[in-house]
VOKEKOL-53586 format. One record per residue (C-alpha): residue number from 1; residue in one letter; x, y negated, z negated. Coordinates in Angstrom, 2 decimals. Layout:
BEGIN
{atom NUM,A,{X,Y,Z}},
...
***
This chain:
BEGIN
{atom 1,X,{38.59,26.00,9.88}},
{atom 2,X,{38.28,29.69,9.63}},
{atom 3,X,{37.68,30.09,13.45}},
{atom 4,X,{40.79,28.22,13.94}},
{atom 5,X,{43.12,30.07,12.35}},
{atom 6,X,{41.50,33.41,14.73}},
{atom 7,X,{41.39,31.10,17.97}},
{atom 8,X,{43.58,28.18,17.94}},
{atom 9,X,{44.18,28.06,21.31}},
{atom 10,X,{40.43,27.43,21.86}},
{atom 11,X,{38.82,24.48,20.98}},
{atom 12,X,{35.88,24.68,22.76}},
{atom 13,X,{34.73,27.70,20.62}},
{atom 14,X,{35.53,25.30,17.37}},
{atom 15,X,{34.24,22.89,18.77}},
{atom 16,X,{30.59,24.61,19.32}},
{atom 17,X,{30.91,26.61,15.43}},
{atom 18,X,{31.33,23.35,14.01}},
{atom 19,X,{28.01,21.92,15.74}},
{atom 20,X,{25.83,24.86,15.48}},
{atom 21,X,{26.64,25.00,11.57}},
{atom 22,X,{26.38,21.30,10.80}},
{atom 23,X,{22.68,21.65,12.69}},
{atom 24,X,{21.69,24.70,10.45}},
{atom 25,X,{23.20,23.23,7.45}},
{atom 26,X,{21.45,19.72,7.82}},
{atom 27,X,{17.86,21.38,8.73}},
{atom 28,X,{18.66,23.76,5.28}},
{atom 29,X,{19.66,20.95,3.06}},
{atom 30,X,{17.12,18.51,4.04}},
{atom 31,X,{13.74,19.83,2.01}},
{atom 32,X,{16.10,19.57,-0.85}},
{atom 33,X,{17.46,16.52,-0.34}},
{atom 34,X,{13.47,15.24,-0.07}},
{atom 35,X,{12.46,16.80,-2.93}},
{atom 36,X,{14.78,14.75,-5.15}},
{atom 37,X,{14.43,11.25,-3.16}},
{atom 38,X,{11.14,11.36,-1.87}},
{atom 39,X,{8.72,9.08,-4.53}},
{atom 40,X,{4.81,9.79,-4.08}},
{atom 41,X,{4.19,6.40,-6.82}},
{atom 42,X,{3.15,4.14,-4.58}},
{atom 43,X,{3.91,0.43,-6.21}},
{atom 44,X,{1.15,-2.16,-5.16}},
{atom 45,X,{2.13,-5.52,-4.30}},
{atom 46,X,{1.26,-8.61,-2.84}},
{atom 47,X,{-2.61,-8.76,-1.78}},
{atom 48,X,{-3.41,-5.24,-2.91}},
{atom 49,X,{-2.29,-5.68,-6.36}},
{atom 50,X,{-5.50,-7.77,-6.67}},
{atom 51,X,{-8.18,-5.03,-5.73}},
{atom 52,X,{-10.36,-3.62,-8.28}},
{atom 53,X,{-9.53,-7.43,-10.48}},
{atom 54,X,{-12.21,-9.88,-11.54}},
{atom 55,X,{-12.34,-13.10,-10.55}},
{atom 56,X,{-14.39,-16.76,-10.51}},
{atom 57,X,{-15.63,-18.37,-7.36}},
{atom 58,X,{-14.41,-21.80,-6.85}},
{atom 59,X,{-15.90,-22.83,-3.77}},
{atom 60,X,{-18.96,-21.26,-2.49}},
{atom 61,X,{-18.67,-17.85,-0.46}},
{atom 62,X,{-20.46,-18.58,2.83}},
{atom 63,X,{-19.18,-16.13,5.51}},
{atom 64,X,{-21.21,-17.84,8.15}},
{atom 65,X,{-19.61,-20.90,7.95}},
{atom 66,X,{-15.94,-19.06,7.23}},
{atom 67,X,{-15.63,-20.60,3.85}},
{atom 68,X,{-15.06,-19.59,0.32}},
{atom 69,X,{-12.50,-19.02,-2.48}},
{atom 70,X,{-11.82,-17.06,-5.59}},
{atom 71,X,{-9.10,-17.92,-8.46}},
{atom 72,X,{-7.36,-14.54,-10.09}},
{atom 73,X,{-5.08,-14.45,-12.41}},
{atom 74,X,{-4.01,-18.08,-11.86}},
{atom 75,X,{-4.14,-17.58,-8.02}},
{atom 76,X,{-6.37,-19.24,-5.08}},
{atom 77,X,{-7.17,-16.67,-2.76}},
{atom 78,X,{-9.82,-17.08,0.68}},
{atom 79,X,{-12.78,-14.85,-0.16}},
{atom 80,X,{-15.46,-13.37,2.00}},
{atom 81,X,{-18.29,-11.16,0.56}},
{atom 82,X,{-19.09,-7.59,3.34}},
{atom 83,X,{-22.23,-8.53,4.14}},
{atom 84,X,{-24.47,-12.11,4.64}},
{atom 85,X,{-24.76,-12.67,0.69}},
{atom 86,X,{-24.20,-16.53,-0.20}},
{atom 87,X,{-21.70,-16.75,-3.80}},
{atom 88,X,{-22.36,-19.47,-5.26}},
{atom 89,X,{-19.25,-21.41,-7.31}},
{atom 90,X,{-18.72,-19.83,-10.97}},
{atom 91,X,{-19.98,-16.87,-10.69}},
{atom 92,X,{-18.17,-13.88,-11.37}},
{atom 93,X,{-16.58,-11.55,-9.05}},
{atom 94,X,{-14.84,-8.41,-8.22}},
{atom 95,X,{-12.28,-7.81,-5.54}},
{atom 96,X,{-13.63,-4.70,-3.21}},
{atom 97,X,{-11.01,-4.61,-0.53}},
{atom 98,X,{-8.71,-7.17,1.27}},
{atom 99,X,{-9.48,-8.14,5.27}},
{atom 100,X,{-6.62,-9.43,6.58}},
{atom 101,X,{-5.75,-12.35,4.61}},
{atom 102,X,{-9.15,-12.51,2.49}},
{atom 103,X,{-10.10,-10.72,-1.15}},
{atom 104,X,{-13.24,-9.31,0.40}},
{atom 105,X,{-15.71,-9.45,-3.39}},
{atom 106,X,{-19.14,-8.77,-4.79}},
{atom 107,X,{-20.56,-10.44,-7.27}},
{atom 108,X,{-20.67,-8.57,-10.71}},
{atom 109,X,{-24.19,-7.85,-12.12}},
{atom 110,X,{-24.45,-8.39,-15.63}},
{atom 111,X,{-26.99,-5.79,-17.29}},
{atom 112,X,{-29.81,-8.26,-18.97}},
{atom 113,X,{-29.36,-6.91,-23.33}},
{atom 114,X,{-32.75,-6.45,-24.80}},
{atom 115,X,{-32.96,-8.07,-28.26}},
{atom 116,X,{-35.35,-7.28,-30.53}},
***
């Protein structure tokens, strides 16, 4: 607006202020503009909510033969274990990772008590 009222007759000149402020404005407004939107919480859903859970097996964990499943939380989900270890059914697990659609567990080792 300003260089139009001390070159009216030019609009090319406008025409170039008006882009070479809006570029220097946007690049000087945007780390503020990210400071108040950008959220580092990242909310876990779906298949990753389960990780770190215990669980029960409920058919036996055989990843040679591609089978196995664990119920969480009132959910069925298609278990594998990382390496060659057999599960067998009802024994407690946890949930390490997921592998593409499978809760990838180990079993949970319960420390022996000594009584006396």
């Amino acid at each position: 607006m300003i260089v139009s009222i001390f070159a009216p007759e030019n609009i090319i000149l406008q025409c170039t202020v008006f882009i070479i402020s809006s570029v220097i404005l946007l690049l000087l407004t945007k780390p503020i503009v990210n400071k108040f939107t950008k959220k580092d919480k990242k909310l876990e859903t779906n298949a990753y909510s389960i990780i770190g859970k215990k669980g029960i097996v409920t058919q036996d964990i055989n990843n040679t033969l591609g089978v196995g499943q664990i119920k969480i939380s009132n959910e069925v989900w298609s278990a594998k274990t990382e390496n060659e270890v057999k599960i067998e059914k009802g024994t407690e697990v946890k949930v390490i990772k997921i592998d593409g659609v499978k809760a990838v567990v180990e079993p949970i080792t319960v420390s022996s008590e000594v009584t006396k």
